[in-house]
LOMAR-383725 format. One line per field, with one value per residue (C-alpha): residue in three letters; residue number from 0; x, y, z. Coordinates in steps of 0.05 Angstrom, whole numbers, always signed. Example, Ala and Ser with C-alpha at 12.3 -4.5 7.8 and 13.67 -1.06 7.14 Angstrom:
<rs>
aa: [ALA	SER]
i: [0	1]
x: [+246	+273]
y: [-90	-21]
z: [+156	+143]
</rs>
This chain:
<rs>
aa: [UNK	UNK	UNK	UNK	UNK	UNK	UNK	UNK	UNK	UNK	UNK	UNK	UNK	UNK	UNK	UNK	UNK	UNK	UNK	UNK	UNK	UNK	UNK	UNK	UNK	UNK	UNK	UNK	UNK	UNK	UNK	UNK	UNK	UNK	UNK	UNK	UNK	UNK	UNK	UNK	UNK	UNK	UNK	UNK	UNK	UNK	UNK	UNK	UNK	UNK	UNK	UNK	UNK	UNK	UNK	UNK	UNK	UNK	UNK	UNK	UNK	UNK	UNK	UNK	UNK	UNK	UNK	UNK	UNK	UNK	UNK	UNK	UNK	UNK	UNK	UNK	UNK	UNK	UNK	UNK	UNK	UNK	UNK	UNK	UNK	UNK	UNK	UNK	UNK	UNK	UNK	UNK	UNK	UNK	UNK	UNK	UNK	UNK	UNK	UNK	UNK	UNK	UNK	UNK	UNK	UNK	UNK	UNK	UNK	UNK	UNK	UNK	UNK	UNK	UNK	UNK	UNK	UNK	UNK	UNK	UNK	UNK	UNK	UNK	UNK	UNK	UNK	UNK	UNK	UNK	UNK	UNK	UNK	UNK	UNK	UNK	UNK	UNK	UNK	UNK	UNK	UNK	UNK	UNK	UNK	UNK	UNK	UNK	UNK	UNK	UNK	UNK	UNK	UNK	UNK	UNK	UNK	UNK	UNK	UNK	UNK	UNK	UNK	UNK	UNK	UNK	UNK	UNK	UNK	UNK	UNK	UNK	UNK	UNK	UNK	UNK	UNK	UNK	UNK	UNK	UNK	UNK	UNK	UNK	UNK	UNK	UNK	UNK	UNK	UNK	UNK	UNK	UNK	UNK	UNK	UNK	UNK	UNK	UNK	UNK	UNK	UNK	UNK	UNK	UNK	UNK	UNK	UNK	UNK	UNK	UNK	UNK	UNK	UNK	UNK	UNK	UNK	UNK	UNK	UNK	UNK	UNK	UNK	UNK	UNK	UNK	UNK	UNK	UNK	UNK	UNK	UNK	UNK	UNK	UNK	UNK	UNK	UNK	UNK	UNK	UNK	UNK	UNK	UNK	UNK	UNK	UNK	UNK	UNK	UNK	UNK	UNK	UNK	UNK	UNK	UNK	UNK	UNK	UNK	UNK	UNK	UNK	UNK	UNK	UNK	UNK	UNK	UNK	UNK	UNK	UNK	UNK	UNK	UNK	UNK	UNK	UNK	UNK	UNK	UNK	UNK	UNK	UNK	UNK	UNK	UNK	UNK	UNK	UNK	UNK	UNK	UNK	UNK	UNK	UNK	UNK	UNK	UNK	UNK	UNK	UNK	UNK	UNK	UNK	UNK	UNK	UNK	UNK	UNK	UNK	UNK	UNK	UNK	UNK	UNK	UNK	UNK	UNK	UNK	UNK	UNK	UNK	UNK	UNK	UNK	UNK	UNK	UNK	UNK	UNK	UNK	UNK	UNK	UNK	UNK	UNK	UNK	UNK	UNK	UNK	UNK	UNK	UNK	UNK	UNK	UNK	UNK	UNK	UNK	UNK	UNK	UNK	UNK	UNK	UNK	UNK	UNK	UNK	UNK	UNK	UNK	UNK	UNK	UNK	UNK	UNK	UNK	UNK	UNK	UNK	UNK	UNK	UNK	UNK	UNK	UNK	UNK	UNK	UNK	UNK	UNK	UNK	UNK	UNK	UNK	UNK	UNK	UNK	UNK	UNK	UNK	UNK	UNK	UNK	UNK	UNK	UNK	UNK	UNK	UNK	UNK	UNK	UNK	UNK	UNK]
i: [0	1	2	3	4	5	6	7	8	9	10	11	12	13	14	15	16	17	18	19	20	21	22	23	24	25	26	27	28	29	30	31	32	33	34	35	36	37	38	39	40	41	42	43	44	45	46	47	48	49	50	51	52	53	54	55	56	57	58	59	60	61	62	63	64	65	66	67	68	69	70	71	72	73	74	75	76	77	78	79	80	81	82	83	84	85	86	87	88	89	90	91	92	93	94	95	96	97	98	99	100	101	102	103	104	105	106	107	108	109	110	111	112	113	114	115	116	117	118	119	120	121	122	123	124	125	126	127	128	129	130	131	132	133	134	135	136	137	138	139	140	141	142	143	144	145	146	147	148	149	150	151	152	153	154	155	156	157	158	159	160	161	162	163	164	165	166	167	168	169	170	171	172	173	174	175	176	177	178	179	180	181	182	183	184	185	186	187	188	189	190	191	192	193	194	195	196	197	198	199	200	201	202	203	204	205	206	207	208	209	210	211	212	213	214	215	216	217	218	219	220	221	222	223	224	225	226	227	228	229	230	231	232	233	234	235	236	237	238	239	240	241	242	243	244	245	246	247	248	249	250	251	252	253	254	255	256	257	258	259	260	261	262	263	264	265	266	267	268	269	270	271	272	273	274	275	276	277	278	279	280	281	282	283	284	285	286	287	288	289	290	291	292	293	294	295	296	297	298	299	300	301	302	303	304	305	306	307	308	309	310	311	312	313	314	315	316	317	318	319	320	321	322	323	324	325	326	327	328	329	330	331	332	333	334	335	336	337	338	339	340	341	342	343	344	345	346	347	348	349	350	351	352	353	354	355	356	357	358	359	360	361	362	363	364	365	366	367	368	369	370	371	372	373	374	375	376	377	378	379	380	381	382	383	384	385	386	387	388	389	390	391	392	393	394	395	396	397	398	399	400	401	402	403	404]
x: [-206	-252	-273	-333	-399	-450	-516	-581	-620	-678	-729	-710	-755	-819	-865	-840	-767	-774	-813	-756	-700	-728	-745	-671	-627	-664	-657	-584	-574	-597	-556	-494	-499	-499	-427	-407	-457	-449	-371	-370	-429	-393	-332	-363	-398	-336	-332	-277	-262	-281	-351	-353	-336	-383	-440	-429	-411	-473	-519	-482	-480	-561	-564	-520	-559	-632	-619	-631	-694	-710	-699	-737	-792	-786	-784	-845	-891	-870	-812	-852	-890	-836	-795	-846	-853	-787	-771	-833	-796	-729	-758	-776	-710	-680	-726	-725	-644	-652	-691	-648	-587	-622	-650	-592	-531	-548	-505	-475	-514	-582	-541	-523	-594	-620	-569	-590	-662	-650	-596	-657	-708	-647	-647	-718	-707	-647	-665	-720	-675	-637	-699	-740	-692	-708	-778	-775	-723	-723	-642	-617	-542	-575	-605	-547	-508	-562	-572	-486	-482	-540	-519	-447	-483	-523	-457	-424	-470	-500	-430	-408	-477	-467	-395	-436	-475	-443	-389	-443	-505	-504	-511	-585	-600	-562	-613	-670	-661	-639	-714	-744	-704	-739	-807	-798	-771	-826	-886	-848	-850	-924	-934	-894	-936	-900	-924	-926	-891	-908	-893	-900	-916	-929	-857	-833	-781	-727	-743	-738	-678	-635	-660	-633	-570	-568	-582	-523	-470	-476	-444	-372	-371	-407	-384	-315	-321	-355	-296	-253	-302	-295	-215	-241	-294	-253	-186	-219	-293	-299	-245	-242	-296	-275	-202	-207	-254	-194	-141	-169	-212	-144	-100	-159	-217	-287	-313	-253	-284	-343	-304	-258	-315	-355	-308	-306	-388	-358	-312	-363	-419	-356	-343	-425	-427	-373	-400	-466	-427	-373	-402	-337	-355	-326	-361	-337	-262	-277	-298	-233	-193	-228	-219	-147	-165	-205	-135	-125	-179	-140	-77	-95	-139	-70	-24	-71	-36	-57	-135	-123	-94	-128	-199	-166	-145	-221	-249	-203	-229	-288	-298	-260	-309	-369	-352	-344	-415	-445	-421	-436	-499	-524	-482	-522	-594	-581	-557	-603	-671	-725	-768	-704	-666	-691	-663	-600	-587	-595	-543	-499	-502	-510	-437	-409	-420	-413	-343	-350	-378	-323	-266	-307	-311	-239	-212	-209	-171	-134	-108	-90	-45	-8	-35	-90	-47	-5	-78	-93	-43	-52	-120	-97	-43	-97	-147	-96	-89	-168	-161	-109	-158	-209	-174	-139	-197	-225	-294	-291	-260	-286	-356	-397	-435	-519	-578	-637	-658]
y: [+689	+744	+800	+770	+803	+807	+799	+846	+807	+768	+744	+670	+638	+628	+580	+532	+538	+535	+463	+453	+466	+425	+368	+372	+383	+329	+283	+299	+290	+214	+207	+238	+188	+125	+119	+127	+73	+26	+26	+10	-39	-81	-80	-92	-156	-176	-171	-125	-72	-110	-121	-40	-30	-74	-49	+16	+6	-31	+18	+73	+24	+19	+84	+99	+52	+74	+147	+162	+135	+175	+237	+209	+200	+267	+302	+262	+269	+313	+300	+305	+244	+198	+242	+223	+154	+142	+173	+128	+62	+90	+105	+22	+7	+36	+17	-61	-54	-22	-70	-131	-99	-102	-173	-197	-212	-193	-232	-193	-209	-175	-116	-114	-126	-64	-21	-36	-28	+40	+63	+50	+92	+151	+151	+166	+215	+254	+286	+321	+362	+404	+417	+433	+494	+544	+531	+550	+606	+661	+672	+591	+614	+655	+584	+540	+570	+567	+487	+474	+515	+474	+400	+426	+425	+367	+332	+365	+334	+275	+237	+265	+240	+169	+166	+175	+131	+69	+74	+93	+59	+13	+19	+6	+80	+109	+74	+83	+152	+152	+129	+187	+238	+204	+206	+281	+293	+258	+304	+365	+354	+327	+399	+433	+472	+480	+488	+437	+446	+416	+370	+324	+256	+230	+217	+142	+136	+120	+177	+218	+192	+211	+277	+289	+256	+304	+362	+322	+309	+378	+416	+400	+429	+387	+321	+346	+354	+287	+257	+283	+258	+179	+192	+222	+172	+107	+129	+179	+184	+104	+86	+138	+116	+49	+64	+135	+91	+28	+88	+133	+75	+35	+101	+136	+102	+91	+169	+197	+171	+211	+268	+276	+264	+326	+372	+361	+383	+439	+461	+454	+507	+553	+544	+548	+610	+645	+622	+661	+719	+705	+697	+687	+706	+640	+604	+531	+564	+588	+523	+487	+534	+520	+451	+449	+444	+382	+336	+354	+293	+233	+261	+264	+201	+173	+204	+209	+250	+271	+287	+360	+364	+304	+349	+411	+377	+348	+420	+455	+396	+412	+483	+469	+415	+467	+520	+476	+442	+513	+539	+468	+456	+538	+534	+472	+497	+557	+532	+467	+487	+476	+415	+373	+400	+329	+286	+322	+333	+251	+239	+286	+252	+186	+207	+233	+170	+111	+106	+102	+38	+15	+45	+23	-51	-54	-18	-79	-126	-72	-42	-117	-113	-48	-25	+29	+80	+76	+79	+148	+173	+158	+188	+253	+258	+250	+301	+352	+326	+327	+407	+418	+389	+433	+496	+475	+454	+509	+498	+498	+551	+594	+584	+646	+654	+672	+678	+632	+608]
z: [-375	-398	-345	-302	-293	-243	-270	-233	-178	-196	-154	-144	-79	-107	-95	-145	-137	-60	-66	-130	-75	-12	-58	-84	-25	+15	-31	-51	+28	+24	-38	-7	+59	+3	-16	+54	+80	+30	+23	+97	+97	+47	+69	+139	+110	+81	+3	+10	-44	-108	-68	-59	-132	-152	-116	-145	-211	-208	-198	-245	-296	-290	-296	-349	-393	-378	-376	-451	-442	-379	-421	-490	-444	-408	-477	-492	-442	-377	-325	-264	-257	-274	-231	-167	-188	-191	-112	-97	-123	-90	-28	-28	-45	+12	+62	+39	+45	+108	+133	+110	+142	+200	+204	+170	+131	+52	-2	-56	-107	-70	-55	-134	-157	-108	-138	-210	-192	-159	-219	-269	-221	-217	-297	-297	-252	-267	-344	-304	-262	-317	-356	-291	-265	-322	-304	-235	-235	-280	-265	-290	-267	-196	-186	-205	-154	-107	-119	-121	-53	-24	-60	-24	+49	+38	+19	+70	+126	+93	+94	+167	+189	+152	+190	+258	+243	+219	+273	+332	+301	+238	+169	+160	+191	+136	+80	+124	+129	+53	+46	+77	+33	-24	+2	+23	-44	-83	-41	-57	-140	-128	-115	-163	-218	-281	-353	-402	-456	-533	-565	-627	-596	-673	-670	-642	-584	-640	-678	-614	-591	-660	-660	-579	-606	-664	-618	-577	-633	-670	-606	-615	-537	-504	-539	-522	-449	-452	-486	-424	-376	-407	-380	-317	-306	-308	-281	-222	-209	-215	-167	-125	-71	-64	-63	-20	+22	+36	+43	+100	+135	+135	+157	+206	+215	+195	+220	+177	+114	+123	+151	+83	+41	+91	+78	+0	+5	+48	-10	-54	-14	-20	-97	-109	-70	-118	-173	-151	-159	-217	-286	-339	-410	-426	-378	-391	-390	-326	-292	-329	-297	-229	-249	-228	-153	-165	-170	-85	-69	-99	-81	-10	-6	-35	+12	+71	+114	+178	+189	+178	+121	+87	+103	+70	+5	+0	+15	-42	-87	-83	-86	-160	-174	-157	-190	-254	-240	-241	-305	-344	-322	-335	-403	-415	-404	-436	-504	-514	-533	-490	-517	-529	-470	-429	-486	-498	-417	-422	-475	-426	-367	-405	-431	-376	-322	-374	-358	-280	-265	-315	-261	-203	-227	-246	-177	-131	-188	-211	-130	-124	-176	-172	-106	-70	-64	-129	-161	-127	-147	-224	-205	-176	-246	-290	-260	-270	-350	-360	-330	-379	-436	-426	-425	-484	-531	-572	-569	-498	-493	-523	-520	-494	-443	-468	-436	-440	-499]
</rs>
């Protein structure tokens, strides 16, 4: 890896990116208390691990498909309102699932249908985010770091929090608090003041969305790390809530869940806050190289060895997973122009999640056949072969690092 540099200070809190950061880390707070609370709440209502998988592959399959559109839009018009309408419709979500938790005992399917709803919402939401960052901070890396260290807390806490509170409380405090993230969140972008940027709106949605897949498909980089992420998706990110979930509640209990999944947003404050500071040349070589931590959270969700060391193999994890997040999403809204950076940041994320409500669907058959644990551990091997990939692709690796476009 080339020699790193350390770029001058900027002046980062403004205005903007200080409503930009409490609208985010709230929110990503509420979001990081979800798996937790709804892996237990179904497998406390008894649908077991397919139910869990489900449920989630649900709601990222929602989102998978919509998000295109979310960015199309974006491009189009302007992130922010559909950003706030969408925390507004979220917000409902949660509550009304909070609220039927409470009075009752949901089927399935209405679980399901609330997850699709609120995956659709999230796609309008999410293309938003990467555009929105070079707006409000004049250093996109200074601010990455910023935003990995402080989605690292927020999933430090939020999960430890959840665990309290499902095994002290019950699971409807985790959505109803979930609820308030989003309505915090949604009054913070309300007051966000960001140019507009142009655009021809002459053009229809389909012509929009080929030219953000041309702007996608003519960076052999990107397409390639999304081509790594369809084997991560369905063989790691998919199955690994469910499955971690059956593993350490079965082994420890319901509070070590949220404890292992605490100290992975612990790692990850640690690998944002070096990534502050480190700035590889080759950026995305860099974060493949971190990437080699990331295998330590199936392989101790599959071995689940004592408490200890379970929380340590979470926390390396994610300082790996962190430090890769940085340098992708900076490498990303620095080489995408600006008025099809929504579009393009849709086809990525599009790309990169497809494949997880695949692996989270097909975890409870698939654990029945060959097992939970067995299934870790394929997840923890092929973590370690996606690292390898992207340290061994050329265009990967050696992209360079450049400033905003």
């Amino acid at each position: 890896m080339s020699i790193p540099v350390v770029a001058p200070p900027q002046r980062l809190w403004t205005s903007n990116f200080t409503l930009y950061f409490v609208a985010r880390i709230v929110s990503m707070l509420g979001d990081a208390m979800v798996p937790v609370a709804m892996s237990v709440a179904v497998l406390g209502l008894g649908y077991g691990v397919s139910g869990v998988g489900f449920a989630l592959g649900a709601w990222m399959g929602a989102f998978a498909l919509f998000v295109v559109f979310g960015g199309v839009f974006a491009d189009r018009f302007h992130p922010l309102p559909q950003m706030v309408g969408a925390d507004a419709v979220r917000c409902g979500l949660q509550v009304g699932l909070a609220v039927y938790l409470w009075l009752g005992h949901p089927p399935l399917w209405v679980i399901i249908v609330g997850s699709v709803l609120g995956g659709i919402a999230t796609a309008m939401f999410q293309p938003g985010l990467t555009s929105l960052v070079p707006q409000v901070a004049a250093d996109p890396q200074h601010a990455n770091g910023v935003l990995r260290v402080s989605q690292g807390v927020a999933t430090m806490i939020g999960p430890a929090l959840a665990g309290v509170l499902v095994a002290s409380t019950s699971t409807a405090w985790a959505f109803a608090v979930d609820a308030v993230t989003f309505g915090v969140s949604g009054v913070c972008l309300l007051l966000l003041k960001v140019p507009r940027f142009e655009v021809d709106r002459t053009e229809s949605t389909l012509a929009n969305l080929r030219a953000g897949w041309y702007e996608f498909r003519s960076r052999s980089w990107l397409w390639s790390v999304i081509l790594i992420w369809w084997l991560l998706g369905v063989l790691v990110w998919g199955p690994i809530t469910p499955l971690g979930a059956a593993s350490i509640i079965d082994a420890h209990g319901k509070a070590a869940f949220g404890w292992a999944e605490a100290a992975f947003g612990l790692g990850s404050v640690l690998g944002g806050l070096v990534a502050i500071r480190l700035r590889p040349s080759r950026p995305l070589f860099g974060g493949g190289i971190a990437m080699f931590l990331f295998p330590l959270m199936p392989l101790a969700a599959a071995a689940v060895p004592g408490v200890p060391l379970l929380i340590l193999g979470y926390a390396i994890s994610g300082a790996g997973w962190a430090f890769w997040g940085v340098q992708w999403a900076t490498t990303v809204q620095t080489q995408i122009p600006e008025d099809k950076l929504n579009r393009v940041a849709a086809y990525e994320v599009a790309g990169s999640i497809l494949a997880v409500p695949f692996g989270q669907a097909i975890a409870g058959p698939a654990s029945a056949l060959f097992g939970i644990h067995e299934l870790l551990y394929v997840a923890a091997a092929t973590a370690a072969v996606c690292a390898v990939a992207l340290i061994a692709t050329p265009p990967i690796r050696d992209l360079k690092r450049v400033t905003k476009v």
